[in-house]
C-alpha angles and dihedrals in degrees: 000000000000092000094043087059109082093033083063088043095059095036091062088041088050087049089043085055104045090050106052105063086050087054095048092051097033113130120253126232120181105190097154103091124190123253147151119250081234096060104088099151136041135195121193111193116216110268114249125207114228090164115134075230119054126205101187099207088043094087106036096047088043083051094050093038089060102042088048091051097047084044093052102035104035133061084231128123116227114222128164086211109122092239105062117134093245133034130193122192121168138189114203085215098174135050111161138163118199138159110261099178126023120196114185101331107321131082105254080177147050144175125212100193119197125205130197134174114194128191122203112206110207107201089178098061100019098239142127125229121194119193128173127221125188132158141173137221137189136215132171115276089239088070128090123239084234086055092043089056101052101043089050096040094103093036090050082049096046109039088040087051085053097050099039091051087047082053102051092036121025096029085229 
């Protein structure tokens, strides 16, 4: 027993070890959205694009991205009727492409930024809620805006679904 000891010891220290950088880089899901026992139905509006640039799959695929995450991570029932306890509408508002880095004198750098408004109709309670999204992303200067577009078309989805859903949900 004495000489199994410290054979245990560094084998739960080895195991310690192991398992603490996992837990500090370990991805984050919040699945638990917040709402109220009240709220039953949800309608989210399609997204319209009021930017002074139009990206024409921007809205549908944003549209569908959402729907599909409010369907997946709450215990609410979508319906396109006009009474349901909670309404989304959105307005993708900004669409913007900028340098971000310049080296000699070309861009090496540059920055495509989203905006949404969103606005959360409570029928319950009768209130309006307005929240802002907006996010950046960057591509290389060589590339096209056309390019840019394409090759960040999922990650723009992704990453303004997240936010709008935190949003929405989590009040981040």
């Amino acid at each position: 027993m004495i000489q199994r000891l410290p054979i245990l010891a560094l084998l739960a220290m080895a195991a310690y070890l192991l398992a603490v950088p996992l837990i500090g880089c370990g991805v984050y899901r919040f699945t638990d959205a917040s709402v109220p026992d009240s709220i039953k139905t949800i309608k989210v509006n399609f997204i319209e694009n009021k930017a002074s640039y139009i990206n024409p799959q921007l809205s549908p695929r944003l549209t569908d991205k959402l729907r599909q995450k409010i369907i997946a991570q709450t215990r609410l029932t979508q319906t396109n009727r006009d009474n349901a306890d909670w309404e989304i509408t959105a307005t993708i508002t900004q669409y913007l492409f900028s340098t971000s880095a310049i080296a000699g004198q070309q861009a090496s750098n540059n920055r495509l930024t989203v905006g949404v408004q969103i606005v959360l109709y409570d029928r319950t309670a009768n209130e309006t809620k307005r929240f802002d999204v907006s996010r950046s992303f960057e591509f290389k200067g060589t590339l096209s805006f056309q390019a840019a577009e394409a090759s960040l078309g999922d990650e723009m989805t992704r990453t303004l679904t997240d936010d709008i859903f935190n949003k929405l949900f989590s009040n981040w």
